[in-house]
N, C-alpha and C positions, 0 to 999 in steps of 0.2 A: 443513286437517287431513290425515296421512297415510295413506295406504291400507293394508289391511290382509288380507293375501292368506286365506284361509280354502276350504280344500279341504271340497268338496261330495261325503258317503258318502248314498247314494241309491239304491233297487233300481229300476228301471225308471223312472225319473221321482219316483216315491216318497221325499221324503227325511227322513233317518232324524233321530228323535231328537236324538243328539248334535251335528248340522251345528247344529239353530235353537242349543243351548246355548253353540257356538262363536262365532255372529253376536253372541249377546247381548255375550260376554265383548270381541269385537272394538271393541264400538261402545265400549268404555272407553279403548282406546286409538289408533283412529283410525278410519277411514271400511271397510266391511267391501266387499271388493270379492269376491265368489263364483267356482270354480273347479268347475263339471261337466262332467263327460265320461262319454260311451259313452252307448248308448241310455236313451233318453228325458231325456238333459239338458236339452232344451230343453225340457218340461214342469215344471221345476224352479222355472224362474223368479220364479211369482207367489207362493208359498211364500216363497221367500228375500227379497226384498220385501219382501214383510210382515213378517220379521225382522231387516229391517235393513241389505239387500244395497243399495248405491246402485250395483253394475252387477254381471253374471252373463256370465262368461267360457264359450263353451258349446264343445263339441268333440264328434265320434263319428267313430269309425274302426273297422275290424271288427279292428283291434290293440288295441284295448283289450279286447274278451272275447278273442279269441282266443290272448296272450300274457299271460304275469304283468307283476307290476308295473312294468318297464319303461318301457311306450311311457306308462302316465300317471305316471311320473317325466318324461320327454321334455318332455309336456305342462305339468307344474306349471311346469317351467323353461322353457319358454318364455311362461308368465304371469307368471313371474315376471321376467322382461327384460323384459315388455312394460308391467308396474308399478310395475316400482321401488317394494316394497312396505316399509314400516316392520319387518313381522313377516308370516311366515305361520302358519297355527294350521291343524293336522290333530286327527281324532279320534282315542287313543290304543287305535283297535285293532291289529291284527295287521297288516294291510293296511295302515293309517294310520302307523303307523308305519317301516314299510320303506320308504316314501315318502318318508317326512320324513327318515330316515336320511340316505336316496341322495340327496336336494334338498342337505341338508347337507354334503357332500361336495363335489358337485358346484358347490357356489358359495360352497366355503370359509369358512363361518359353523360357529355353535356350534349347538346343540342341546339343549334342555331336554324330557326323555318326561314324561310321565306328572301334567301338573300337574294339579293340582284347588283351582287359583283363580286369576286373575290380575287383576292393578291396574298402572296406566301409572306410570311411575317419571321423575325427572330421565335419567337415563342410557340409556333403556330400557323394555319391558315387564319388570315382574319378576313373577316364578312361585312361586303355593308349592308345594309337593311334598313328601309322606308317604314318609320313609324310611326305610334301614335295619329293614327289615319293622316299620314304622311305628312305630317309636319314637322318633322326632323328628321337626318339621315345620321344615324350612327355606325360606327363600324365597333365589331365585336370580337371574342375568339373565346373557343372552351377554353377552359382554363381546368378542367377535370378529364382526364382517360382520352378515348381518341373521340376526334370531331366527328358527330355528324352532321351534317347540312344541306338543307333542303334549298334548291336555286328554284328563283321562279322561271317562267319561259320569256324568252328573248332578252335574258339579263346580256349577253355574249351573242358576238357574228359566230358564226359555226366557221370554226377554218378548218381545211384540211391539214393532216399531217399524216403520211402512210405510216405504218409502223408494224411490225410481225404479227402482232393476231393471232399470235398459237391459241388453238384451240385446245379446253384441257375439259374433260368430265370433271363435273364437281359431286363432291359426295355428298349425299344429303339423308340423317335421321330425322322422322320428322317424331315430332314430341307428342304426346297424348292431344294437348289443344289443339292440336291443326285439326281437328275434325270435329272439333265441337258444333264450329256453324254451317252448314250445306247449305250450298246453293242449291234450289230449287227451279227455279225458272229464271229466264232471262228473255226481258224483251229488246229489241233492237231498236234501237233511235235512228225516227227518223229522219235521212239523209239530205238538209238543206240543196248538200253543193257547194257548201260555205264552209271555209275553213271555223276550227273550231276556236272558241273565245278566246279563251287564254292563252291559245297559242299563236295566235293569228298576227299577221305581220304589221297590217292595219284595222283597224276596227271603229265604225261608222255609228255614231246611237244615237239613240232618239230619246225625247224625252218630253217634257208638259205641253210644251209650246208644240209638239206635233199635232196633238188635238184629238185624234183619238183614233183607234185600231185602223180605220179605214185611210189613215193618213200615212202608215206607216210604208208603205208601197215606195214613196216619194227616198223615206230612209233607204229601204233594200236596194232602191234603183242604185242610188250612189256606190253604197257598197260591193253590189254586184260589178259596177261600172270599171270599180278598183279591185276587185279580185277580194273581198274584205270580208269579215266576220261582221255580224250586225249586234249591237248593242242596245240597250234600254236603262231607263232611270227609274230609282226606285218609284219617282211618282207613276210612270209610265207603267211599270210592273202593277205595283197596287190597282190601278186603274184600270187594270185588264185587259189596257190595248199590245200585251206583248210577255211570251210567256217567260215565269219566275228565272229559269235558265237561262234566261240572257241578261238577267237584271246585273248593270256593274256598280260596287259601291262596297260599302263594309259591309252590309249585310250580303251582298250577293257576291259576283266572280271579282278578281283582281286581276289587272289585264296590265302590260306594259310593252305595247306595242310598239313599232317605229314610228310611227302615223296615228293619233286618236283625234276621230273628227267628231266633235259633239254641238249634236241640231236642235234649240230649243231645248238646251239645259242652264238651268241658271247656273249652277255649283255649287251644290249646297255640302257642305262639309262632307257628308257622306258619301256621294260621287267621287269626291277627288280623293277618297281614301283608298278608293278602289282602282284611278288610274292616274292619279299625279307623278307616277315613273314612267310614263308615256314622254317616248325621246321628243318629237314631237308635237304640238297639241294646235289644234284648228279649231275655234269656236264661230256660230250663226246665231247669234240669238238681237230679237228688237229689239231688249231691254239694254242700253249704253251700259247701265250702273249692272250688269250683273254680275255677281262675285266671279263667274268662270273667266272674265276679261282679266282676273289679276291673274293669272293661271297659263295663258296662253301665250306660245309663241306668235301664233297669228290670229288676228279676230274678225269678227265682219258683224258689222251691227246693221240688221238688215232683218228683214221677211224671212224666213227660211224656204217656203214655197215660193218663194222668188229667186234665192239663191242658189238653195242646193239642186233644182233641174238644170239649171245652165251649169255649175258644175261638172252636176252626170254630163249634159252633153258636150259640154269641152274636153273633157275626158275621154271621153268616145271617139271624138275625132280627131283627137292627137293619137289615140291607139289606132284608129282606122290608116 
């Protein structure tokens, strides 16, 4: 069966969420072979494994924090010579994806962003992908050199699969451009508590009809209540009751959570660009006619500060 390149996103050894959901989607279409780098790769390992890695490509150089993406573009490309892989698959973050860009480029293949499913095809991997601010879902496939593809988070249930996990050093030249740009400073973001947006399992937002920053308390409670990432709408954002980082919509994050509960949002085409692949969807808003009710699995046309505290508190007390 052919191997199947899968870039490993990981904080210190730590790896995130979306890597296990890319292993799982890899083992569909050929053997998933792991790509870590920079510190704590090599704690990575027994993790990936268990998800299904049958080997763990490992690298650290202090060019990997110390320069942007670059030197681990450098690196993918040289696991990627060294595997002649069927496909690689990146996580469709920020990061993950300028990777996948510059990989693509650099080895003359095509590129599919942002998919949220994929199944092995005669030709190929094909991908489907929510577009056109998700009003159609197409499926796709390179059709040029080898795939790469970027999944968003929680396109896949993470399943396990144990599998060998040899560990192998990967070699890596890094090219003149890896040190073009240095990092200079990094400041740390501050720690909600809350899982983060995009990758979050549920995610609770707010939006016009909260009324403004001092309202937003009523949001967090819920989400807190659920273990949830907290959300915002572009009017929300603009408005300044909730910062740009949580804005979800075309212009801000794209989220496709199991759960999206949104309070006081109409749905105005630009929202639902951002989370209409939400398995899920719970709307509150007082307006009957608002666009987000053609949208929803479940609605509640109501007060939102009448509905979403007795929420939280039923919540609470079925967890209690």
């Amino acid at each position: 069966m052919a191997e199947v390149l899968v870039y490993v996103d990981h904080v210190d050894g730590a790896v995130r969420k979306p890597t296990l959901e890319l292993l799982t989607l890899a083992r569909r279409i050929g053997e998933p072979v792991a790509v870590s780098l920079g510190s704590g790769a090599g704690n990575t390992a027994s993790v990936l494994a268990e998800h299904g890695a049958v080997r763990v490509l490992t690298a650290d150089a202090p060019e990997f924090a110390d320069y942007l993406v670059v030197p681990k573009v450098d690196a993918v490309q040289a696991a990627y010579e060294a595997v002649s892989p069927s496909a690689v698959l990146f996580p469709s973050s920020a990061e993950g994806k300028e990777i996948a860009a510059r990989l693509a480029v650099r080895i003359g293949s095509g590129i599919i962003t942002d998919a949220v499913d994929l199944e092995a095809g005669e030709e190929g991997p094909v991908a489907t992908q929510s577009v056109f601010a998700a009003a159609f879902t197409t499926k796709s496939r390179v059709s040029k050199g080898t795939p790469v593809i970027t999944v968003k988070p929680n396109s896949a249930a993470v399943e396990a699969a144990p599998a060998a996990g040899a560990v192998e050093a990967l070699e890596v030249s890094f090219s003149e451009r890896a040190t073009g740009t240095k990092v200079v400073a990094r400041t740390p973001r501050e720690s909600t508590g809350r899982p983060e947006l995009t990758e979050a399992a549920i995610v609770v937002s707010g939006g016009r009809g909260v009324g403004g920053a001092e309202n937003f308390p009523v949001v967090e409670a819920l989400a807190d209540s659920l273990g949830a990432a907290v959300g915002a709408s572009r009017a929300a954002v603009d408005a300044g009751w909730y910062p740009h980082t949580n804005q979800v919509g075309q212009t801000g994050k794209s989220v496709s959570p199991q759960l999206y509960i949104a309070a006081g949002i109409s749905g105005a085409i630009q929202h639902r660009a951002g989370m209409q692949t939400s398995k899920t969807i719970v709307a509150v808003n007082k307006d009957a006619e608002a666009p987000i009710f053609d949208l929803v699995d479940y609605g509640v046309v109501g007060d939102l500060f009448e509905v979403v505290p007795q929420l939280t508190e039923e919540v609470k007390s079925r967890k209690g």
